[in-house]
TORKOL-4160 file (C-alpha; in steps of 0.2 Angstrom, whole numbers, padded with zeros to 4 digits, m for minus):
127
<pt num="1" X="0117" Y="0134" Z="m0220"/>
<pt num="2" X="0106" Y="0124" Z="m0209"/>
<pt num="3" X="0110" Y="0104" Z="m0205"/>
<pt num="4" X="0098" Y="0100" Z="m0219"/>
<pt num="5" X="0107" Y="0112" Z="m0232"/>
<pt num="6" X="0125" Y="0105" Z="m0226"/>
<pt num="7" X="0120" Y="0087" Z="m0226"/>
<pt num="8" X="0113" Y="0088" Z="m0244"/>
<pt num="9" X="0126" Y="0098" Z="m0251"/>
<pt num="10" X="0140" Y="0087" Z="m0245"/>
<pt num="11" X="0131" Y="0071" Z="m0248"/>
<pt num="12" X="0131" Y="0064" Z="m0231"/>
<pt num="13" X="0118" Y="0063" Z="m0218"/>
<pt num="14" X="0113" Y="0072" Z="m0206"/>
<pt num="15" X="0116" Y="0058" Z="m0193"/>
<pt num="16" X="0133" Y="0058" Z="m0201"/>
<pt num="17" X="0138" Y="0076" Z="m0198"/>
<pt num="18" X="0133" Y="0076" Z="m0180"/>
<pt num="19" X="0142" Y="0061" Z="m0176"/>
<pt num="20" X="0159" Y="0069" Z="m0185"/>
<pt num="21" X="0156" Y="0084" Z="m0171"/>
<pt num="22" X="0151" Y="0071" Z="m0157"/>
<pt num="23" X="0168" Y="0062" Z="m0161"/>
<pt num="24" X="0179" Y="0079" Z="m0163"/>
<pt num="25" X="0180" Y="0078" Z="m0180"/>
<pt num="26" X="0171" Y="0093" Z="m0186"/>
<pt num="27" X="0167" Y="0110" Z="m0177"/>
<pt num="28" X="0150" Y="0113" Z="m0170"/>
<pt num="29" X="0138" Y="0125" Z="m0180"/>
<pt num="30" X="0143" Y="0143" Z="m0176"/>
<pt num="31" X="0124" Y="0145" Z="m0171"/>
<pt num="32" X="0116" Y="0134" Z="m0160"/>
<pt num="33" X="0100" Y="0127" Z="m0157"/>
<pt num="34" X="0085" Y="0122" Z="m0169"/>
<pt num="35" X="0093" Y="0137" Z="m0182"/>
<pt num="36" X="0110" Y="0131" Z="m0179"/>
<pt num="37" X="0121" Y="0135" Z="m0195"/>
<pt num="38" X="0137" Y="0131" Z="m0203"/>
<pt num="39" X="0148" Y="0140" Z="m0211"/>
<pt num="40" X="0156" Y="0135" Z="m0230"/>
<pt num="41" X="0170" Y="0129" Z="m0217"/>
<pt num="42" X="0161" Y="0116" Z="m0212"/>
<pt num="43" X="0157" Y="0110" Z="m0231"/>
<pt num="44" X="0176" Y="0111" Z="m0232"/>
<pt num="45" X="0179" Y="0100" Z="m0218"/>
<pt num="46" X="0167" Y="0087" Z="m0222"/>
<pt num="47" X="0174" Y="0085" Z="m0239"/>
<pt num="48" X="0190" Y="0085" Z="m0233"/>
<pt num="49" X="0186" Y="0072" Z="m0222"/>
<pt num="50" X="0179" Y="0059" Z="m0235"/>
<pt num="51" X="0195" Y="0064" Z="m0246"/>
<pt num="52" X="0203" Y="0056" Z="m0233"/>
<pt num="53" X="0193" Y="0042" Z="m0228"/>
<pt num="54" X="0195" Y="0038" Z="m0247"/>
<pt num="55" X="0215" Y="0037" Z="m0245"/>
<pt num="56" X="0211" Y="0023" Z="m0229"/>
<pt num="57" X="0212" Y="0037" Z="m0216"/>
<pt num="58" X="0204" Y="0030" Z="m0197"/>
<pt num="59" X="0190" Y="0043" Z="m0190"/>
<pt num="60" X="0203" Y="0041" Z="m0176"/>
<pt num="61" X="0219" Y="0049" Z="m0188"/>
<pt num="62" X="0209" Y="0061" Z="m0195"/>
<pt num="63" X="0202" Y="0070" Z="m0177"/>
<pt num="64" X="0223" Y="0072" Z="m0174"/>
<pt num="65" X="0224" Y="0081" Z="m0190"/>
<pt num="66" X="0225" Y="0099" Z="m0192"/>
<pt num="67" X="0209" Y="0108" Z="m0195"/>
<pt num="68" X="0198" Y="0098" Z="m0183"/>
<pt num="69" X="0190" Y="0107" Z="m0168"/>
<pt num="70" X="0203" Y="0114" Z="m0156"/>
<pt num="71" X="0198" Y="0111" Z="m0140"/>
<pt num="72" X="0207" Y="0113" Z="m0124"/>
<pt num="73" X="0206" Y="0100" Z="m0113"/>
<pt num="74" X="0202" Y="0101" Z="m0094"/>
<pt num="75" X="0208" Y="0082" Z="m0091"/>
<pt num="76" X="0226" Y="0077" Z="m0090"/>
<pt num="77" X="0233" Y="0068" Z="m0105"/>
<pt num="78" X="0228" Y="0048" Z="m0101"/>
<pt num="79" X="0239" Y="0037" Z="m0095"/>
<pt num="80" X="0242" Y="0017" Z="m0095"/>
<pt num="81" X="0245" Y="0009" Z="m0077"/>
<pt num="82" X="0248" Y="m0011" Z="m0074"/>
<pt num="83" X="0242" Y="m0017" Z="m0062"/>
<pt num="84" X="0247" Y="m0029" Z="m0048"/>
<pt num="85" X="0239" Y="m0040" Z="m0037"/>
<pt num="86" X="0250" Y="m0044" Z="m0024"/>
<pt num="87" X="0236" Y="m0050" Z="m0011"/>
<pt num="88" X="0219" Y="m0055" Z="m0010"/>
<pt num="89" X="0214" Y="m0039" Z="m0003"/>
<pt num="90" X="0230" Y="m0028" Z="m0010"/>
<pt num="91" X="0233" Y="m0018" Z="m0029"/>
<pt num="92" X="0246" Y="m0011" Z="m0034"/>
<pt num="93" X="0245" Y="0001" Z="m0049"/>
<pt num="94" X="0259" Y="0008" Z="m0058"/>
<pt num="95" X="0260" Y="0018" Z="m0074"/>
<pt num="96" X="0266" Y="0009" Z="m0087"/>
<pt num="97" X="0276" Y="0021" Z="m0096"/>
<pt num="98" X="0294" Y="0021" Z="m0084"/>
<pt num="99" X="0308" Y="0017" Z="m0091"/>
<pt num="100" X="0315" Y="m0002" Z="m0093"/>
<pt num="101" X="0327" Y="0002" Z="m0077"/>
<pt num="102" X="0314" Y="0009" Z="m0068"/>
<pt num="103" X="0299" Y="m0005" Z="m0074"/>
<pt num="104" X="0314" Y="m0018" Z="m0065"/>
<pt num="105" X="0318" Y="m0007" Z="m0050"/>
<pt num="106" X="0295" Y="m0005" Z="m0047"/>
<pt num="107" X="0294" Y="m0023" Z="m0052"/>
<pt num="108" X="0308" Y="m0027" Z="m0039"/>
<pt num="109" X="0299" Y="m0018" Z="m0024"/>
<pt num="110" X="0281" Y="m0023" Z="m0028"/>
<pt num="111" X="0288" Y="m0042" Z="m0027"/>
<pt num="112" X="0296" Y="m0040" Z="m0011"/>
<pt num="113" X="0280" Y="m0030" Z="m0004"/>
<pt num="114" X="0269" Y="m0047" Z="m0011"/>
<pt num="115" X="0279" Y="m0058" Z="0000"/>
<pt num="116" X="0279" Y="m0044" Z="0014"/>
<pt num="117" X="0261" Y="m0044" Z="0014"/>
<pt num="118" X="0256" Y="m0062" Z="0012"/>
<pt num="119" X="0244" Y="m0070" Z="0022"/>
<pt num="120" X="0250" Y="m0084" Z="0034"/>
<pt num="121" X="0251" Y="m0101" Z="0029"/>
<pt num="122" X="0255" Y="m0094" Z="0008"/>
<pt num="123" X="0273" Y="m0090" Z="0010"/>
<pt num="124" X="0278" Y="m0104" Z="m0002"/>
<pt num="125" X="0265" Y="m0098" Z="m0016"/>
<pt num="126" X="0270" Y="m0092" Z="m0034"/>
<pt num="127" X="0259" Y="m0081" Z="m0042"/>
């Protein structure tokens, strides 16, 4: 099926169905290009997709679903830091997935690094 064929036989625009593949939501076409072409797997997807759109499902929730694109990855799995200001000219980041005994121990040193580095003149200042 061409993008025109898939669109109209699953209701959605065309627009639509290349954002689901932008977002990971849906294979690209098997064949690339101004012939690209999709498969009755794509048509199965798509309406699998507004099934579950229809139940409340995110476009988020339903890329993590089985049966979306596989793809392998080439980044490292993202990570949350915090992030600490300790000078003017001075950040400390730390991820932010440690352990409450380890997010006291890092918050312990990175204090005592603050005062440690302190300009002159600001010992007595709280941040």
């Amino acid at each position: 099926m061409t993008l025109a064929e898939i669109a109209e036989a699953s209701g959605l625009p065309a627009r639509t169905i290349r954002f689901y593949i932008a977002r990971g939501l849906l294979r690209g076409p098997v064949k690339g290009g101004r012939a690209a072409a999709y498969t009755e797997e794509h048509l199965e997807r798509l309406e699998e997709i507004k099934s579950l759109q229809a139940r409340g499902s995110t476009l988020a929730e339903i890329a993590r679903l089985p049966g979306g694109p596989a793809k392998e990855s080439v980044l490292p799995p993202a990570t949350s830091w915090w992030q600490h200001a300790v000078a003017g000219d001075v950040i400390v980041w730390v991820r932010a997935d440690a352990s409450p005994w380890r997010t006291r121990q890092v918050r312990a040193a990175v204090e005592e690094f603050a005062r440690r580095v302190q300009p002159a003149g600001n010992e007595g200042r709280k941040e």
